[in-house]
C-alpha positions in Angstrom: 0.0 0.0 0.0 2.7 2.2 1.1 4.5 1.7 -2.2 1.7 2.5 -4.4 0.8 5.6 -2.6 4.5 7.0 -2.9 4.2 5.9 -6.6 1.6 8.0 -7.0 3.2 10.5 -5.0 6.0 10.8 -7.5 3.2 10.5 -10.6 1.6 13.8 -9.1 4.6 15.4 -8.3 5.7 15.0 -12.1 3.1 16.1 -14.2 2.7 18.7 -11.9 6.1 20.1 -12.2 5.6 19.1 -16.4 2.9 21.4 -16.4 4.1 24.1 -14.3 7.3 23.9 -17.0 4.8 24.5 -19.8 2.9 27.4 -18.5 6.3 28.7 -17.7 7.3 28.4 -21.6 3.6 29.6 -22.5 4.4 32.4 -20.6 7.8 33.1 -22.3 6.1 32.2 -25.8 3.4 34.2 -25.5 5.3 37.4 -23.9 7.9 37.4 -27.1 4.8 36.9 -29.4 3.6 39.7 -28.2 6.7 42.3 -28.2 7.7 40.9 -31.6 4.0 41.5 -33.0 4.1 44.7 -31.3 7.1 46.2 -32.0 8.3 45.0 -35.2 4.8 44.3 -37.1 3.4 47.0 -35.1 0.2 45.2 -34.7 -0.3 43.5 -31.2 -2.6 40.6 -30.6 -5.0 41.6 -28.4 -5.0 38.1 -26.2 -1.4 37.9 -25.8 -1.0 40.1 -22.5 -4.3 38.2 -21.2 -2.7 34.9 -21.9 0.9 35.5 -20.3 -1.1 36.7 -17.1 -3.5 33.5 -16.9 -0.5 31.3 -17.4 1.4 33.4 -14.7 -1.5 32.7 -12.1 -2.1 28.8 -13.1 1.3 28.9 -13.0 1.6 30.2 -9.6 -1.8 28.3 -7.7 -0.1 24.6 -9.4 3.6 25.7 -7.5 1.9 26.8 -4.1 1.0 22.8 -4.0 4.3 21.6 -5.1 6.1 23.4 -2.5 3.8 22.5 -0.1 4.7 18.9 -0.7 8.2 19.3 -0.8 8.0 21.7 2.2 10.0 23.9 0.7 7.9 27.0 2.0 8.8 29.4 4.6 9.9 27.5 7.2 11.3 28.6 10.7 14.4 26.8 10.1 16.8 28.7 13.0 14.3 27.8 15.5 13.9 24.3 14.7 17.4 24.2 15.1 17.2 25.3 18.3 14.4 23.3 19.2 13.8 19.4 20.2 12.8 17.2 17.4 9.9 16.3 18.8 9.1 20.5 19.3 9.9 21.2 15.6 8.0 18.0 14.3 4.9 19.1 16.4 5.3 22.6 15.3 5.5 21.1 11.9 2.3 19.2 11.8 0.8 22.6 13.2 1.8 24.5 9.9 0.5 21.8 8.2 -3.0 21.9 9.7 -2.8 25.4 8.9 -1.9 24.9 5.6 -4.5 22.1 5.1 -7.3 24.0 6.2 -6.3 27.1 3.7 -6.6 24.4 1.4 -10.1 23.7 2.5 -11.1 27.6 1.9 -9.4 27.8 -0.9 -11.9 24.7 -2.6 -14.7 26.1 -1.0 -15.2 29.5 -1.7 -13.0 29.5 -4.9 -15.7 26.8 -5.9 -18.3 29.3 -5.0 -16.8 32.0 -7.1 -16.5 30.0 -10.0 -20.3 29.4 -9.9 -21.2 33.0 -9.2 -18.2 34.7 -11.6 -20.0 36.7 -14.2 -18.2 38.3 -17.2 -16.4 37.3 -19.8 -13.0 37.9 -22.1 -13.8 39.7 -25.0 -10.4 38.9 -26.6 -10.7 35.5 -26.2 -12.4 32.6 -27.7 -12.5 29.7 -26.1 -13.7 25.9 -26.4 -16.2 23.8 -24.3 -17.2 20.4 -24.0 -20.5 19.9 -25.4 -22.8 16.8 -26.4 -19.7 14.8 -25.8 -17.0 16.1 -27.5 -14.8 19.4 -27.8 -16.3 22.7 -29.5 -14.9 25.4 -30.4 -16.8 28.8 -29.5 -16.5 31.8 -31.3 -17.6 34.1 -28.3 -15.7 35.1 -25.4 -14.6 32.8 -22.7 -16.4 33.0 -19.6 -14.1 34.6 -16.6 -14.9 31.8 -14.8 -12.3 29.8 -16.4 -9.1 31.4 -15.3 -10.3 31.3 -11.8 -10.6 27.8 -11.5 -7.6 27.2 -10.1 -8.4 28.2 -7.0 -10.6 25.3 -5.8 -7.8 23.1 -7.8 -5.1 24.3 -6.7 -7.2 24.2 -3.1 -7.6 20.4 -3.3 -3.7 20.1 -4.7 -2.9 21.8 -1.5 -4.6 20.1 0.9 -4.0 16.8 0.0 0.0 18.0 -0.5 -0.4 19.1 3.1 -2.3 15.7 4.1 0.5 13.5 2.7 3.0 15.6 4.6 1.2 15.1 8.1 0.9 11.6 7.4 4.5 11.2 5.8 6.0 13.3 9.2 4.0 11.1 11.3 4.8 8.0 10.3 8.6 8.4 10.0 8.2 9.9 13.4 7.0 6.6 14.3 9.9 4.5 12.8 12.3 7.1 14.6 13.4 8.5 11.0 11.7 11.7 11.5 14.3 14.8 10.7 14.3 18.1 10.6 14.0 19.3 6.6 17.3 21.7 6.8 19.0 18.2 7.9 16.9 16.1 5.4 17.9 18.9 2.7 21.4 18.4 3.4 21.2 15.5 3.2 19.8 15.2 -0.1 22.3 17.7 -1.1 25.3 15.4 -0.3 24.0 12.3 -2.0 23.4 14.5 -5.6 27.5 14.8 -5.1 
């Protein structure tokens, strides 16, 4: 069981970091686009701005989880290593509550504004899934789209932060629990 779930730990992880990599070239693509169009053509699409931004904030919401996971967010590193282990694993675990339940509000009421978000793009078309299949729509896309990343990104989050209490917990158990500068080092000195 164990095996399976740290399988598709490392699944997650990957196409999460694959896609974070593409809206990160999007973002680059679609900037130059733009300044190229601009500046040498002298005539600017008008989704191109839109586009980089959107791929900026999907970009953003789809890290937040990733470092979540790999707890490589702010972290109070000088006084855990001041600290018992037992102190900075508890203190640990309470971060990641914290984190969990932000999570939580994030799915909720970003679910919540994705229902209620009115308004829509006027520079961008868009496609929808309709009498089962993909159609492309010739109107503007609905706001509601680039916002819904929030509830993902909320669920990402929360069960990033879930895995880590459990993960913490349970090599707390076997005695293997360290603290992350330590397991960073670590990790650091094996890549050598």
């Amino acid at each position: 069981m164990i095996a399976v779930t740290r399988i598709i730990d490392t699944a997650v992880k990957k196409i999460l970091t694959g896609v974070c990599s593409m809206l990160l070239l999007l973002m680059v693509a679609f900037t130059v686009y733009s300044v190229v169009m601009r500046y040498v053509f002298e005539n600017p699409p008008v989704w191109g701005d839109l586009l980089t931004v959107l791929s900026n904030i999907w970009l953003v919401f789809l890290a937040l989880a990733l470092t979540v996971r790999e707890k490589d967010h702010i972290a109070l590193d000088l006084l855990y290593s001041w600290l018992p282990l037992k102190s900075v694993f508890m203190i640990q675990q309470f971060w990641a509550l914290v984190i969990f339940s932000l999570g939580v509000i994030m799915m909720i009421y970003g679910w919540e504004a994705v229902t209620t978000m009115g308004g829509k793009y006027w520079e961008m078309w868009y496609f929808a899934w309709e009498d089962g299949q993909i159609v492309f729509k010739p109107n503007y896309m609905p706001k509601k789209y680039a916002i819904a990343i929030v509830p993902i990104s909320g669920f990402l989050v929360s069960v990033a932060a879930l895995a880590s209490i459990v993960e913490d917990s349970l090599l707390l158990k076997a005695g293997a629990f360290k603290r992350q500068k330590d397991v960073d080092m670590h990790t650091e000195a094996d890549r050598i």
